[in-house]
N, C-alpha and C positions, 0 to 999 in steps of 0.2 A: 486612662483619665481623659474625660472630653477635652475638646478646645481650648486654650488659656482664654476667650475671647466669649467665654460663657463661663468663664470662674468669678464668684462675685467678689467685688468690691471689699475689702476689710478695711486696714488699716489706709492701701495705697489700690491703686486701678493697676490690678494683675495685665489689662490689654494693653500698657503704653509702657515703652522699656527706657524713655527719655521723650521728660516735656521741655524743648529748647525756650519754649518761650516762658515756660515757669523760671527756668534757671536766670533767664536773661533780665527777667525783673529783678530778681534778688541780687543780680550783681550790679543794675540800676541801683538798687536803693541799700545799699550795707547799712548805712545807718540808722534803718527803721529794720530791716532783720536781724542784726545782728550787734544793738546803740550798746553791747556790754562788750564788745570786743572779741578779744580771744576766746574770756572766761565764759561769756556766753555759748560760744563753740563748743567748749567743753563742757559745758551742764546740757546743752542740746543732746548730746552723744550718749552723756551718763543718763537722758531721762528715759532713753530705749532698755538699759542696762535696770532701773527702777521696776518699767512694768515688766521685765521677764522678772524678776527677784519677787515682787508683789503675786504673779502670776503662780508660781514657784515654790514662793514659802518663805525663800529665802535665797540668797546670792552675795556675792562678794566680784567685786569688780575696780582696778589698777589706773592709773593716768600717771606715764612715764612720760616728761621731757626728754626730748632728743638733743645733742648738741649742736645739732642740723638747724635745729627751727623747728621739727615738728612735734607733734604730739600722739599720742599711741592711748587708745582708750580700749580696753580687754576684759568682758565680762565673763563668765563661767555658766551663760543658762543653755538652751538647747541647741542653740545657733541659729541663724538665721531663714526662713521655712524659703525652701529651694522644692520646684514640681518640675513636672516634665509634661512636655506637648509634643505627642507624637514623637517620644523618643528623645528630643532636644531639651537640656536642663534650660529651664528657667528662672534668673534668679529675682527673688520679689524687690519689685522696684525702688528700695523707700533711700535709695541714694539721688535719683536720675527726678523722681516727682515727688507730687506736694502727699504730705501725707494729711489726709482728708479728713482726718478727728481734728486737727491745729488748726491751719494755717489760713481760711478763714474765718475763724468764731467770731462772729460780734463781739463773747467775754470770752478772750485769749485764757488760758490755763498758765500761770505766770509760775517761771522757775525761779532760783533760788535768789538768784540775782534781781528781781523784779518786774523780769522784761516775759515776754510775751514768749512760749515755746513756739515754733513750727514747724519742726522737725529737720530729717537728719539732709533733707534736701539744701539746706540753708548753710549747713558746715558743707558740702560740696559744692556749691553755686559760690559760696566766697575761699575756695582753696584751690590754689594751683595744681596741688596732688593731694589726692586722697586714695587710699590703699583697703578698699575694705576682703579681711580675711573671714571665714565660715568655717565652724567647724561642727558637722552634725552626727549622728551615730553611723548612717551609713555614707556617707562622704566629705572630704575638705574640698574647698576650692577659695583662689582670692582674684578680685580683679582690680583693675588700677582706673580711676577716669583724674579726668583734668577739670576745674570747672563744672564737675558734675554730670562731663560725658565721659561716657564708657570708651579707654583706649586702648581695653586690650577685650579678648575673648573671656571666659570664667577660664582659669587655669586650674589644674587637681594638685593638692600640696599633699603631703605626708601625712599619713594617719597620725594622730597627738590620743594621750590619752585619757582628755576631756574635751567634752565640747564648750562651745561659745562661739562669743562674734572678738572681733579684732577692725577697731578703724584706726589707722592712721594718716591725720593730716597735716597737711604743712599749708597755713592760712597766705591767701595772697595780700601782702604787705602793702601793695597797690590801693587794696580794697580793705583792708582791715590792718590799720594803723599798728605797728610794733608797740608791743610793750613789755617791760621789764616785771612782766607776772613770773610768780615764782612757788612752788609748791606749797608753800604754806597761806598764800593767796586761796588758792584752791581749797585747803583745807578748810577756812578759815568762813569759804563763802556754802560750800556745800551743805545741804540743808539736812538734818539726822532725819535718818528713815530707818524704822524698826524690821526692813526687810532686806535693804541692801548695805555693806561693810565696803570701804573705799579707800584703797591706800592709795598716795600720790609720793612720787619719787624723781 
């Protein structure tokens, strides 16, 4: 495969593995990326989890409360598209930068909640920890960032035996106020789509 540095553009810029100054705005302004809170975090995360199901045919994807603080969102599509440069995995960036269909549209694409999508960079730029796990036909791997920077290497986990993606975060409380949201909140806001199935627990 050539260069990652001549792959084009899709969803996110395959050439930059962390935009600091993207993060750094978002955690400037939580209340304009993120004015629904948690549950917006959470519909951010399930709207990745939409377009593979949409993409697909069809999908089924989980949102488990932790008794930690965090939340664990788990879809069933093909996992997240990981290439290689010269040998070294690359994994595609839509934690670390902006994903470039949202985040700045004149007319935002509004989730279920009413607020403005922009992707999965905004649930990492407002959480202290964020855990995102891959699981694809030829490999797993999970890596962990803080803030939306990457703190560990890609790690290889266990073959499983389905694929999907796996994010888990825990929102910084600092930057995005607690609140006593509760699974049937969730329920209650998630919008029917005839292609993804959604249990919350």
């Amino acid at each position: 495969m050539s260069s990652r540095h001549t792959w084009s553009t899709t969803t996110h810029d395959w050439s930059v593995d962390v935009d600091r100054d993207h993060l750094a705005n978002i955690r400037a302004r939580p209340g304009e990326y993120a004015p629904g809170g948690v549950l917006h975090l959470i519909l951010e995360v399930l709207a990745y989890a939409v377009d593979e199901a949409e993409d697909q045919g069809g999908g089924h994807a989980t949102v488990t409360f932790g008794s930690d603080g965090t939340i664990e969102v788990t879809d069933f599509g093909r996992g997240t598209d990981t290439r290689y440069d010269h040998g070294v995995t690359v994994r595609k960036p839509v934690v670390s930068t902006k994903d470039v269909r949202f985040f700045d549209r004149p007319h935002p694409v509004l989730l279920a909640d009413g607020y403005a999508r922009r992707g999965m960079s905004t649930v990492a730029a407002l959480s202290e920890a964020l855990e995102h796990t891959n699981r694809r036909t030829d490999h797993s791997w999970t890596g962990r960032y803080e803030h939306g920077v990457p703190v560990t290497e890609l790690l290889s986990t266990a073959p499983t035996d389905h694929t999907g993606t796996t994010i888990r975060f825990r929102p910084d409380t600092s930057l995005i106020p607690a609140s006593p949201l509760t699974a049937d909140d969730v329920r209650a806001t998630i919008a029917p789509n005839k292609f993804l199935t959604v249990s919350v627990r």
